[in-house]
Residue frames relative to the residue before (quaternion, step in Angstrom):
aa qw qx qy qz dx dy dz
X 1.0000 0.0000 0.0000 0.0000 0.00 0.00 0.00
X 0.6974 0.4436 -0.0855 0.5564 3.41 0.91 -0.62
X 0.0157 0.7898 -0.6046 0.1023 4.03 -1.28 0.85
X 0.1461 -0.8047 0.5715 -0.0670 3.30 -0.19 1.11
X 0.1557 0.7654 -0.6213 0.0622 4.02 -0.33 0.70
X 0.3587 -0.7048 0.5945 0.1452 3.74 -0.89 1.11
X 0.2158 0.6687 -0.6870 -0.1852 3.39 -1.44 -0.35
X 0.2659 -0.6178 0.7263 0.1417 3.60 -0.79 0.49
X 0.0339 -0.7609 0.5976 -0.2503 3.00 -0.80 2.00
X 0.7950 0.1004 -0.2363 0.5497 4.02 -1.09 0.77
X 0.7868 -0.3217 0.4310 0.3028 3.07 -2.45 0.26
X 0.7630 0.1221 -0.3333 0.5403 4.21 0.43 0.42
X 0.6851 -0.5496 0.4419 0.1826 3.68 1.12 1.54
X 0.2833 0.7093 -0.5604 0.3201 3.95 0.38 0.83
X 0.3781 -0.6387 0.6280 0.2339 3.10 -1.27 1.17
X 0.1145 0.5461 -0.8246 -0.0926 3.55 -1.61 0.02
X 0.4144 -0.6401 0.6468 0.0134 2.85 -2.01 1.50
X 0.1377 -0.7843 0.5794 0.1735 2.98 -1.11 0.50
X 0.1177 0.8929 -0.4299 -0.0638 4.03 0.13 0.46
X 0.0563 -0.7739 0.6289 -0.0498 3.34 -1.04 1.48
X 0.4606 -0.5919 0.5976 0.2835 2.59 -1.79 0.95
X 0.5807 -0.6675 0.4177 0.2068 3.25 -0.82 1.50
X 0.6820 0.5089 -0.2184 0.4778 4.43 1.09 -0.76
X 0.7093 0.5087 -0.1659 0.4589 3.12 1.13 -1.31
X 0.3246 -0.7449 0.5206 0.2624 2.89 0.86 -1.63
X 0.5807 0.6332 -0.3682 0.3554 3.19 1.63 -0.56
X 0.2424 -0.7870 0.5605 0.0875 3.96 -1.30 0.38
X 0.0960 0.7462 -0.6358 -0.1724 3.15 -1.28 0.43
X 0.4619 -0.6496 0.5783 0.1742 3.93 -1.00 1.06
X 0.1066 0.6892 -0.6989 0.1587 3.73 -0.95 1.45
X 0.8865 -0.2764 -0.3151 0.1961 2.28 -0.93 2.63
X 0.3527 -0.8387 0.4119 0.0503 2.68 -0.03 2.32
X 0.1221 0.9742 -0.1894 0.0152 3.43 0.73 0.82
X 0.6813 -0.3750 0.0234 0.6281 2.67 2.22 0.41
X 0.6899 0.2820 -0.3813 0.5469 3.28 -1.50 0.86
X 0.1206 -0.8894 0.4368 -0.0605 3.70 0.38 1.18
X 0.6815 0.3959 -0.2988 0.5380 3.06 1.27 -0.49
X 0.4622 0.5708 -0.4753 0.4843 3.81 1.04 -0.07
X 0.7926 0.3216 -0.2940 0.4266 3.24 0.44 -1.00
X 0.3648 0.6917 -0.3941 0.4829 3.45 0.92 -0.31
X 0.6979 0.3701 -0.2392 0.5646 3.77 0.25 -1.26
X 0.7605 0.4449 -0.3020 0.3640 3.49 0.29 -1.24
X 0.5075 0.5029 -0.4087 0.5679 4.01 1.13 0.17
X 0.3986 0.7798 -0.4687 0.1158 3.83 0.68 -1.37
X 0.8376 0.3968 -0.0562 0.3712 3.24 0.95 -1.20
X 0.6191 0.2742 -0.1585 0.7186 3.53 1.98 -0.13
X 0.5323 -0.5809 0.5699 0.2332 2.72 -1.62 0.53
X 0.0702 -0.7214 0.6839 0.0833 3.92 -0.45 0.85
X 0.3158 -0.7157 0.6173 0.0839 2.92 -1.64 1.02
X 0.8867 0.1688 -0.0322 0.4291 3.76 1.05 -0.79
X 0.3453 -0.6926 0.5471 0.3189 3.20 -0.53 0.26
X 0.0278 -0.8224 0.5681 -0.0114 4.26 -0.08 0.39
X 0.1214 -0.7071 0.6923 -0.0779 3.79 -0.66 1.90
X 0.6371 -0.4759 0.5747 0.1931 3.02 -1.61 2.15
X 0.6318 -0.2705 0.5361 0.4902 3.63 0.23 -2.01
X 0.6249 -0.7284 0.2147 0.1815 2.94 -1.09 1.39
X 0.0407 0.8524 -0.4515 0.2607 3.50 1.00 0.56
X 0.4555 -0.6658 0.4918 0.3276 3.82 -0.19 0.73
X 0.7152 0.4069 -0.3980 0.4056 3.57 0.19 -1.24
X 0.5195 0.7152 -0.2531 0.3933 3.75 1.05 -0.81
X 0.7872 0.1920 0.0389 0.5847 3.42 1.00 -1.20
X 0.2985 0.7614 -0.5048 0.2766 3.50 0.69 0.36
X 0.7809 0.2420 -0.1483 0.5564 3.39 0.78 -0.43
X 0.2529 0.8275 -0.4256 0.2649 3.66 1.22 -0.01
X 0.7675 0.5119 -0.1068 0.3708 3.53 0.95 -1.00
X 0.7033 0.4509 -0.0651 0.5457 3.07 1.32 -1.19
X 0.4905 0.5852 -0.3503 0.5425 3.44 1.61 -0.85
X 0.7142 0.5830 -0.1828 0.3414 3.57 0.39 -1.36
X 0.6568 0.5045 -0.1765 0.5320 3.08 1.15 -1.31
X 0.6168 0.4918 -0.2867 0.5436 3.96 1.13 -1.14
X 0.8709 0.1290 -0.1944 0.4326 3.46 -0.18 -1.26
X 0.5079 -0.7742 0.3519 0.1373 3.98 0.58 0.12
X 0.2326 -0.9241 0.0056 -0.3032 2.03 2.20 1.86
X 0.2670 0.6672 -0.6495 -0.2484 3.79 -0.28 -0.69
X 0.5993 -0.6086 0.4959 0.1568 3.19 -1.60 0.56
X 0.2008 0.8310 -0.5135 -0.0736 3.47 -0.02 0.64
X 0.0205 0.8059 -0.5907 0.0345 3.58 -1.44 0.58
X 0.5470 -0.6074 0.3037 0.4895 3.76 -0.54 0.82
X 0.4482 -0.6634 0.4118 0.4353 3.87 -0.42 0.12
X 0.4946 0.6083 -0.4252 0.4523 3.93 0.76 -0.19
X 0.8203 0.0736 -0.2501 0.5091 3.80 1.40 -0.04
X 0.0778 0.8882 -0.4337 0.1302 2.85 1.25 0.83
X 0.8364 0.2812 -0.0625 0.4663 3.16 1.15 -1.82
X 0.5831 0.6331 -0.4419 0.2527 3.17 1.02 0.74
X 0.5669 0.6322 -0.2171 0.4814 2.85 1.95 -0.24
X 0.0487 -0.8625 0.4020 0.3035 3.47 1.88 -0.79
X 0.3063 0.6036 -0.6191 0.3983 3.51 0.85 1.08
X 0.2895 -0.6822 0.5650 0.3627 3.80 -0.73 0.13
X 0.1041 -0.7344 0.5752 0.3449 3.76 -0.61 -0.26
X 0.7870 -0.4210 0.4411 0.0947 2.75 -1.81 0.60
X 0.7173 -0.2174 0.1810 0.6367 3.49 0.98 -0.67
X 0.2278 -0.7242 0.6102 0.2266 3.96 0.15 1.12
X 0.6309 -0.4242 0.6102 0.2231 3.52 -2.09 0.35
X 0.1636 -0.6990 0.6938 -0.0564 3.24 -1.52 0.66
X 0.4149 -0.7676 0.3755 0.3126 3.32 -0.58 1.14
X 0.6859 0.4159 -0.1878 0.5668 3.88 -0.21 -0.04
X 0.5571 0.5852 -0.4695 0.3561 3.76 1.06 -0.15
X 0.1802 -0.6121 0.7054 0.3086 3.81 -1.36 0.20
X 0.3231 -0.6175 0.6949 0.1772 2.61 -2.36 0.60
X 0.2914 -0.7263 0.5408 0.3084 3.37 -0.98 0.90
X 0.1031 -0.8068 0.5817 0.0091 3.35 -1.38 0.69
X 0.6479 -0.3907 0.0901 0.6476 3.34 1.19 1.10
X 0.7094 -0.2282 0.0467 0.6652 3.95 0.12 -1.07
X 0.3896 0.7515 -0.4331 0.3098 3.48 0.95 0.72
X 0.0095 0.7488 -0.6627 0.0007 3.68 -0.50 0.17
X 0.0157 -0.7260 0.6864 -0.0397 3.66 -0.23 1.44
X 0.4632 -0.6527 0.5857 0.1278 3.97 -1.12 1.35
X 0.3271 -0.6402 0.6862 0.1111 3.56 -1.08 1.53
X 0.2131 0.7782 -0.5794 0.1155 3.44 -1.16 1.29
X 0.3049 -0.8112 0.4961 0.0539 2.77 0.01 2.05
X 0.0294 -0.8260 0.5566 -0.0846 3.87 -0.91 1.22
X 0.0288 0.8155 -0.5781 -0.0064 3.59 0.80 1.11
X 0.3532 0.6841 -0.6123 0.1798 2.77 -1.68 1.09
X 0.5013 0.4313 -0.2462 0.7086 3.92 1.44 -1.22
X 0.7853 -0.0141 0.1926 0.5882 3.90 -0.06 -0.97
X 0.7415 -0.4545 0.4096 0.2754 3.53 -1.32 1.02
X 0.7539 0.3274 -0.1538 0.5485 3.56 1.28 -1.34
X 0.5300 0.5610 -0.6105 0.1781 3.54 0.11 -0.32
X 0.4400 -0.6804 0.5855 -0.0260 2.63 -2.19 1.21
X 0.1375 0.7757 -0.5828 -0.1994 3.25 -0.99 -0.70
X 0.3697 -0.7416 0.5330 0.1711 3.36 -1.05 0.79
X 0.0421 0.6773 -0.7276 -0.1002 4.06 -0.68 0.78
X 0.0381 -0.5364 0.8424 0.0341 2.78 -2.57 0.49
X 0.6341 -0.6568 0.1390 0.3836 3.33 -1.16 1.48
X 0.5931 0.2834 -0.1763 0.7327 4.30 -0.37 1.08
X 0.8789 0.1708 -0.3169 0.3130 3.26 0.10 0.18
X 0.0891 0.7597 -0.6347 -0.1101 4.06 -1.51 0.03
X 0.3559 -0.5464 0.7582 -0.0040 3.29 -1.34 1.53
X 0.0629 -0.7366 0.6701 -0.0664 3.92 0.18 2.04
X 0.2942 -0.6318 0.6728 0.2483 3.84 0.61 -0.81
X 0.6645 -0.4048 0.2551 0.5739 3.31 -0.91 -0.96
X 0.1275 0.8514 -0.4714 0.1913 3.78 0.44 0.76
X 0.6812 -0.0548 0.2991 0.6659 3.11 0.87 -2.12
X 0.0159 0.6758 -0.7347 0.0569 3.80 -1.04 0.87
X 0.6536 -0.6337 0.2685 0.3150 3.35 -1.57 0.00
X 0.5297 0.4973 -0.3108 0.6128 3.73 0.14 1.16
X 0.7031 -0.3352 0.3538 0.5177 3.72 0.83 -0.89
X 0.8130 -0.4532 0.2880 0.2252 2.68 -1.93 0.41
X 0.5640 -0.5485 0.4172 0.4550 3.97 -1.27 0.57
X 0.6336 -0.5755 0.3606 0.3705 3.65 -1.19 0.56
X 0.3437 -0.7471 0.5681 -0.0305 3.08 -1.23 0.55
X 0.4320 0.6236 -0.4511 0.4701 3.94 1.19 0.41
X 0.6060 0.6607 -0.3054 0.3209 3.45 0.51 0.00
X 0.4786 -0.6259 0.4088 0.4605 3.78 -0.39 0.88
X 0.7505 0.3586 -0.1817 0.5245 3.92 -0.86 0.57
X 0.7331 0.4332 -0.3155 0.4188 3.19 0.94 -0.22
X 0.0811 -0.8508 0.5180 -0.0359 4.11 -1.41 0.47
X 0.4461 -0.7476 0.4620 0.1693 2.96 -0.98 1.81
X 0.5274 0.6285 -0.2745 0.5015 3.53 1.26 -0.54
X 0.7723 0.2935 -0.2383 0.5104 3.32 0.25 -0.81
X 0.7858 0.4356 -0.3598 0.2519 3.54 0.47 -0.82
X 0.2333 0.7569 -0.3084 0.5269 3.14 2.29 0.12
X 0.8444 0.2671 -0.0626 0.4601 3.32 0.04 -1.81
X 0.5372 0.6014 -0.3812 0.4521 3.39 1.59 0.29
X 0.6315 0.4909 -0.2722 0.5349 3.72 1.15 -1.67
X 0.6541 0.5799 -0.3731 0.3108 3.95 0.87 -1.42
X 0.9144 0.1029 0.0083 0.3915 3.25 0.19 -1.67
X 0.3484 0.6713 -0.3960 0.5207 3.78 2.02 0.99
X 0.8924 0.3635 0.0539 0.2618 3.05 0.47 -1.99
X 0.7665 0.3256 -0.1471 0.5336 2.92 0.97 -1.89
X 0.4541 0.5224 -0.5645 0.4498 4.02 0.77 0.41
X 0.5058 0.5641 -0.4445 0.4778 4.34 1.06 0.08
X 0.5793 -0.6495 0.3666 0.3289 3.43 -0.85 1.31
X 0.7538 -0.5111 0.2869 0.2970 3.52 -1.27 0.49
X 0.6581 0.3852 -0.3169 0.5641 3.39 1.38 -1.28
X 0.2685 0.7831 -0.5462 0.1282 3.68 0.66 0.18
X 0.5571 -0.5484 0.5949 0.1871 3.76 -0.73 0.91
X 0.1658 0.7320 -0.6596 -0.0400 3.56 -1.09 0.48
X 0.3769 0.8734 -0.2960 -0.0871 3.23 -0.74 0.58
X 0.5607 -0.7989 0.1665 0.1400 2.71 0.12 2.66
X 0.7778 -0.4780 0.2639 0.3113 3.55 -1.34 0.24
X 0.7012 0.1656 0.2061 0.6621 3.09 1.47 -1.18
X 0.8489 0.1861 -0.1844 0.4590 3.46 -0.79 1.24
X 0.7122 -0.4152 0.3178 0.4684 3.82 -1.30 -0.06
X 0.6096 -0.5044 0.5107 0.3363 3.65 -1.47 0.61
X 0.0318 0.7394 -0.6617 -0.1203 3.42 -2.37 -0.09
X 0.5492 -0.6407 0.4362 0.3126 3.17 -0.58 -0.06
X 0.4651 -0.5405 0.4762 0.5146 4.18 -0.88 0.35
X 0.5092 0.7347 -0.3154 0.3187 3.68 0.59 -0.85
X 0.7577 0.4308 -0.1580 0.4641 3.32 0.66 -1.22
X 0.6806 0.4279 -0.2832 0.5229 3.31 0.63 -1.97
X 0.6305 0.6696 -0.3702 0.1305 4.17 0.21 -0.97
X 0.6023 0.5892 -0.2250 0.4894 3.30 1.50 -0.65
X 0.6591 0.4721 -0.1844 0.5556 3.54 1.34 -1.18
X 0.5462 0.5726 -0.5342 0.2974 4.34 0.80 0.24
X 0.4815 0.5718 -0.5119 0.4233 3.64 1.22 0.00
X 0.6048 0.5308 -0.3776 0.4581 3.95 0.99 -1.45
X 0.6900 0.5613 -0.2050 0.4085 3.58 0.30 -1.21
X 0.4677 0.5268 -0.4157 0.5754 4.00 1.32 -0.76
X 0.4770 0.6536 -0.5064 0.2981 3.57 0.37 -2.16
X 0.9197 0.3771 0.0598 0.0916 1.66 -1.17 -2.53
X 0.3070 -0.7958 0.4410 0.2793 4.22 1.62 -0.65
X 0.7997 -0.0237 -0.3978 0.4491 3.20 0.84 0.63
């Protein structure tokens, strides 16, 4: 029922996801992040309905515009990063909203902490952390707008309450699982980032 297709796209190596609903056929693209016409090709075969932003992070949205413009798209992004990206969207995110994806229903989870807006998107076994959670710890947090506190109280009581075999699969780099990373949030308090 379900299709997951990666590409690892621009010069800092971002994943964008593609997820279809395997019956329908329908799709939705999380984080158009560059190289528009890759991703373009990499829809060719479904029908995508949305464009879906981790957070508003340039590398993230590099291709946001052009994607939109090709596949005829709305753009969505939480509105708290709306205006860093200075793309408007189309219809901002809402924490606790679902997206339909044909018989899909991917869960809006809004996880400030990398950026005021970051999101993440779950389907059951799965999370789309962006730069939220990767393997080892959380997305950085040195950045103006950005919070070691919150993204803590974001991964603690957002994430790690998602079942162990839970799929993760972060903005940038190889996947994990909730299972794995859960034991290591005490090392990750420690240590501050």
């Amino acid at each position: 029922m379900l299709r997951i297709r990666e590409l690892v796209v621009g010069p800092l190596e971002n994943n964008v996801y593609v997820v279809a609903c395997a019956r329908t056929d329908k799709a939705v693209i999380i984080d158009a992040a560059a190289e528009a016409e890759r991703i373009e090709a990499a829809v060719s075969d479904v029908e995508p309905v949305a464009i879906l932003t981790t957070h508003g992070h340039h590398d993230h949205v590099g291709a946001a515009v052009e994607a939109r413009r090709r596949l005829a798209v709305p753009f969505r992004i939480h509105r708290a990063d709306s205006a860093a990206t200075g793309i408007s969207p189309d219809l901002p995110l809402e924490d606790g909203e679902e997206v339909d994806v044909g018989e899909l229903r991917l869960s809006v989870v809004h996880t400030p902490g990398h950026t005021p807006g970051s999101t993440c998107f779950t389907l059951p076994g799965h999370l789309f952390s962006g730069d939220t959670l990767f393997p080892g710890g959380p997305g950085a947090t040195g950045r103006p707008g950005s919070s070691f506190e919150l993204i803590i109280e974001s991964i603690r009581d957002r994430l790690m309450t998602l079942p162990d075999d839970t799929l993760v699969h972060p903005g940038h780099g190889r996947g994990t699982t909730i299972g794995t990373e859960r034991p290591h949030l005490p090392e990750w308090i420690a240590r501050g980032w």
